[in-house]
N, C-alpha and C positions, 0 to 999 in steps of 0.2 A: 439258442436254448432259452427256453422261459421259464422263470422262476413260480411256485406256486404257491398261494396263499387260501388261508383255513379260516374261517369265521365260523362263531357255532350261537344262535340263537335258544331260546329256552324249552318248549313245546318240540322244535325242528331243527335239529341241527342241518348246516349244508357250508358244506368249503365249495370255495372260488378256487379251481385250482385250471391253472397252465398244464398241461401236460408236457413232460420232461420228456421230449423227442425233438429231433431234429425239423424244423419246420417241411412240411409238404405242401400238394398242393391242399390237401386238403384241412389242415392244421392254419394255412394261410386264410379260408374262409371263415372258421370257427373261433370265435374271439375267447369264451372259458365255458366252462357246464358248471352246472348246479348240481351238487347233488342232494335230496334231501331225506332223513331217515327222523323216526319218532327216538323212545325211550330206549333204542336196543342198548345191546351188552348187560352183562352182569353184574349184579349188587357187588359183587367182592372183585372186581378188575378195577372198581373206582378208587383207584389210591395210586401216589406217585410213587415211581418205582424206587428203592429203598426205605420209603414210609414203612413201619412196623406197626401205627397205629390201623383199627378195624373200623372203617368209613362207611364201610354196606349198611350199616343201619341209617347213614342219612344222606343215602344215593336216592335218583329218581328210577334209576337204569331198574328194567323189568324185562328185558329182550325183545323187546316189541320188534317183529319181523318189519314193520314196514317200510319200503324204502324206493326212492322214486327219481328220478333225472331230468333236466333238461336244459337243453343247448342251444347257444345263439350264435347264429350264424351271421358274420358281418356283411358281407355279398349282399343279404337278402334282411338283413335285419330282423329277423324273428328268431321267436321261440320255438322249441319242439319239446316238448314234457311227454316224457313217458314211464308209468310205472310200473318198477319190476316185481315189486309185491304189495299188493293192494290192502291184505289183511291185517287188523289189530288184533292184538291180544288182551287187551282191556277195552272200557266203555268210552263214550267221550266225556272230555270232563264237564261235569254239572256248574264248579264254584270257579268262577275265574279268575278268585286266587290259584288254584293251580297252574295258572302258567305265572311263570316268573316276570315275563314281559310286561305282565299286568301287573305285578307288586314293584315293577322300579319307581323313584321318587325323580320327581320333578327336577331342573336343576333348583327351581324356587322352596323346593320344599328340603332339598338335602341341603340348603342353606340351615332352615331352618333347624334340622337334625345335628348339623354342626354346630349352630349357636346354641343349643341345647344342652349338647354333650357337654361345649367348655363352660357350661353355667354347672355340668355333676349332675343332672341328671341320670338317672340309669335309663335301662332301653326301652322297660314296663309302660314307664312313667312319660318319655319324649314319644311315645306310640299315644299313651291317654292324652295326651297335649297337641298330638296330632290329630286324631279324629275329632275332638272336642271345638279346636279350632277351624277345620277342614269346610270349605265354600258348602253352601249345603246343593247346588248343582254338581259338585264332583265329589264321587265316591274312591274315599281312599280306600286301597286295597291291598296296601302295604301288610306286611306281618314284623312280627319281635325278628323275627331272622335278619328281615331285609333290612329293621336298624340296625341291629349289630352287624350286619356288611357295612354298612354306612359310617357305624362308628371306627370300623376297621379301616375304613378308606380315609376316615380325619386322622387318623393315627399315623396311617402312611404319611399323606401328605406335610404332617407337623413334622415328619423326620424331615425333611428337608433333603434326605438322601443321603442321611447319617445313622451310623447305627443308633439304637435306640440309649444305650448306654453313653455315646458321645452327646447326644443331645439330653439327655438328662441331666451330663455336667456342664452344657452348657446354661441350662435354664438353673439349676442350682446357683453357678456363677454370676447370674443376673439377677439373682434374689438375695434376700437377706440368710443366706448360709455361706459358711466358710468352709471351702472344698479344699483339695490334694489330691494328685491322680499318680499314680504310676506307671509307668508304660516301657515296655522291653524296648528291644532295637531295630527293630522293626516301626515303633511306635502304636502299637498297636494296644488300647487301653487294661490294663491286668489287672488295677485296685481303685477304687477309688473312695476314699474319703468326705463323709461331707456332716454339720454339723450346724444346728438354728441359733440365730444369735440370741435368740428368746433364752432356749436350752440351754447356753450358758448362762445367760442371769438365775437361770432357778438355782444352776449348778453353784453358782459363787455362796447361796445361802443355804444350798443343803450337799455338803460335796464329805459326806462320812462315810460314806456308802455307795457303791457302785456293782451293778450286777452285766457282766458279760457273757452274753449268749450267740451262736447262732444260730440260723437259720435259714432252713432249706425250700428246694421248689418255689424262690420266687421270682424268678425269671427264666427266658426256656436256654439263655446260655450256661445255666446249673451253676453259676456261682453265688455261694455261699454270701448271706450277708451278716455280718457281725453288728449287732447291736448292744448298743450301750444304754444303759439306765439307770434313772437316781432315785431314792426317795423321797418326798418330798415330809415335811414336818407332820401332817396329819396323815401318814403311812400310805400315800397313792404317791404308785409310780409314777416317771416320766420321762419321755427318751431322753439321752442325753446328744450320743452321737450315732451313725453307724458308716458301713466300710463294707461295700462289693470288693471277695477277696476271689483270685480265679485257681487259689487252690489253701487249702488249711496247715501250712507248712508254719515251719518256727521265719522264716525268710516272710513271711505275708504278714502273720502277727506282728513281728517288729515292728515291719513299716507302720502298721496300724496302729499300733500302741504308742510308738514315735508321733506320728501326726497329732495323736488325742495328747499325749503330752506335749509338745510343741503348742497348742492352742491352747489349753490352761495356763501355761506358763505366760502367753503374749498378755492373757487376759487376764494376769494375777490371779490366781484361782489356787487355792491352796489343793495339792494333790489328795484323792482320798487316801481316808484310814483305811479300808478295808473294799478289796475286788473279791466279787464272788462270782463263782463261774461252774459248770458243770466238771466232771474230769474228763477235761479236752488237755492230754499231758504238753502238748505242744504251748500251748494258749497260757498254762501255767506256768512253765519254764520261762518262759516270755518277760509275764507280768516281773516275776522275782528278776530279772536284770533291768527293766525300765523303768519300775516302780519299786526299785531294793526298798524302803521307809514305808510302804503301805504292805498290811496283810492281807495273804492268801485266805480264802473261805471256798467251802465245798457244799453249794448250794443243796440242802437237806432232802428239796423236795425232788429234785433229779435223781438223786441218792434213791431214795423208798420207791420213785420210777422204774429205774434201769432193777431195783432188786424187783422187784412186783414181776416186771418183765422175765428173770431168770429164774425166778422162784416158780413161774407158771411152766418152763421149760424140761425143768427138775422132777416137778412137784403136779399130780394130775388132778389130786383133792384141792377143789378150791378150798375148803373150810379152814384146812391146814396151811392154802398159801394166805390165806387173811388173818390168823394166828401168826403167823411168822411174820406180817407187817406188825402187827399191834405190839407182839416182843421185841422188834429191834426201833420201832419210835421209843417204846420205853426207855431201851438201852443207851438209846444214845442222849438220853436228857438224867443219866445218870451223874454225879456230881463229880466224884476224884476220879484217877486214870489208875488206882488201882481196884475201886470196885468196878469199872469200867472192863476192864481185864476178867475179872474174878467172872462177872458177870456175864459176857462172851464165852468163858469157858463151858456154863451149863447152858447157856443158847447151844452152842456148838455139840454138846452129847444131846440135844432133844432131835436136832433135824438131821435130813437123810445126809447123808456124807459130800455128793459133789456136788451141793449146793452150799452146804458149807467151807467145803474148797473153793468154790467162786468167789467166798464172802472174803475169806481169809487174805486169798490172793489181787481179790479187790480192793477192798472197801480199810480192811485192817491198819493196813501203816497207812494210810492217808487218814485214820482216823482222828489226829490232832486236830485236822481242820474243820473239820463239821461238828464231831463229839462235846457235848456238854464237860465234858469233865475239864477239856483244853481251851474251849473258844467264848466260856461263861463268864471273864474279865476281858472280852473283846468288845467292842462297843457296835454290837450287827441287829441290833433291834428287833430280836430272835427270827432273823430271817434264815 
């Protein structure tokens, strides 16, 4: 029995293929066939099977009928080609960039695309650098695509045949940051930690303040990254820390909020006064047993976010949802927690009812932590 192997070219695809029978005598003369067909099949059969993403818009496939065979016979050493359907369904092409065969790079030039990329380059830019410097006897015919396949294949090949998250902590590890990894039992990496020794020097002189956020879609294993930030003296942020967590439990925070204090501590670094964060309930429960001595804050601008969001939900009159922002920024830079009260009261009889139930069962008893009335002798440099 012979095995059979598929090669597919860009213009013509054609498999080498053995055919899976028992040899004869005449399978004995025939060494493989050729088969070869244009663009056929369908815009939308281009996708691997369980892909959910829609690829038809950057297929070549058109159904182009044509398709053609031939076979070499060992005995006699030749060829015999013959086609079974002659006809195109489109023109030929004019720009020979349309075949792909014609936009592949050099091995000398996808050198160069590789010392490009690790110089930061973008793909624009390592294309303008390539024509510009390109032999003027040879016509590059490359496109932006066929960098970014190229910058795809340097990516591959720098993983080493790691996932990209293990070689991220290793190249971390080999720099000036100070990592932590977590990994089940399996071994298999679930959190990792990692933090610029620079980051800490800014942190030692500006460490009053600290905002915790995460953040999503940024990598395609959907884990979450938690980052950390300071203040600095003339009010521009700067990272502090952050932490791939592979799920947002009180069990991932810990670890996380352990490591960042573990690394202040090595580095004398006095703990902040005050972490501020969105209402992630997990995240907060957290800080209050790792950092019992620093307060809780409830970052404002998330706050008038998330209501903007639910007010528009509730509420179909924009005019009405941008009055109901402009009342509760007022409200909440009111001074004592009993005009504070009093105040929310006639908020509460002007807007429609379950938006005011939202507010009440949101935003209300967390009100200490964000509210002017509670957080005006905190030291949060009205963030």
């Amino acid at each position: 029995m012979l095995k059979g192997k598929c090669l597919i070219f860009q213009t013509v695809q054609f498999c080498w293929k053995y055919e899976n029978h028992q040899l004869t005598n005449f399978f004995l003369l025939v060494s493989f066939y050729l088969f070869f067909f244009c663009r056929g099949g369908k815009k939308e059969d281009n996708k691997c099977k369980g892909d959910p993403h829609d690829k038809s818009k950057f297929s070549r496939l058109i159904g182009c009928p044509f398709s053609a065979h031939a076979t070499f016979f060992k005995a006699s050493k030749e060829w015999y080609f013959e086609t079974d359907y002659p006809s195109h369904n489109h023109p030929a092409s004019q720009d020979p960039r349309a075949h792909i065969a014609n936009r592949r790079l050099t091995p000398a030039q996808y050198e160069k695309v590789k010392n490009l990329t690790q110089a930061g380059l973008k793909p624009s830019e390592i294309l303008h650098v390539m024509q510009t410097t390109a032999e003027p006897t040879k016509t590059l015919l490359a496109t932006k695509n066929t960098i970014y396949a190229a910058k795809r294949r340097v990516k591959t090949e720098s993983l080493q045949s790691l996932s990209p998250m293990v070689q991220l902590k290793q190249n971390l590890s080999d720099s000036d940051y100070t990592t932590q990894v977590k990994t089940d039992s399996d071994g298999t990496l679930k959190a990792l930690f990692f933090c610029h020794n620079s980051s800490l020097e800014l942190l030692q002189a500006y460490n009053t303040i600290l905002f915790l956020d995460s953040t999503y879609k940024t990598n395609k294993y959907k884990m979450p990254l938690l980052h950390i930030a300071g203040v600095s003296g003339n009010n521009n942020s700067f990272s502090v820390a952050f932490c791939f967590l592979a799920e947002e439990n009180v069990d991932y925070y810990t670890w996380a909020l352990k490591c960042f204090s573990s690394v202040i501590s090595v580095h004398e670094i006095t703990p902040p006064e005050v972490l501020m964060t969105d209402r992630e309930l997990a995240l907060m429960n957290v800080i209050e047993d790792v950092f019992p001595n620093s307060t809780h804050m409830l970052c404002t601008w998330h706050i008038e976010k998330n209501i903007l969001t639910n007010a528009t939900r509730f509420i179909k009159d924009p005019d009405l949802v941008w009055k109901i922002l402009s009342h509760w920024s007022n409200l909440i830079k009111i001074s004592t927690p009993s005009e504070f009260y009093s105040s929310f009261s006639r908020f509460a009889a002007i807007y429609p009812g379950e938006f005011i139930e939202y507010v009440e069962k949101t935003w209300i008893p967390l009100a200490p932590r964000f509210a002017n009335a509670w957080t005006k002798k905190i030291t949060h440099f009205d963030h």
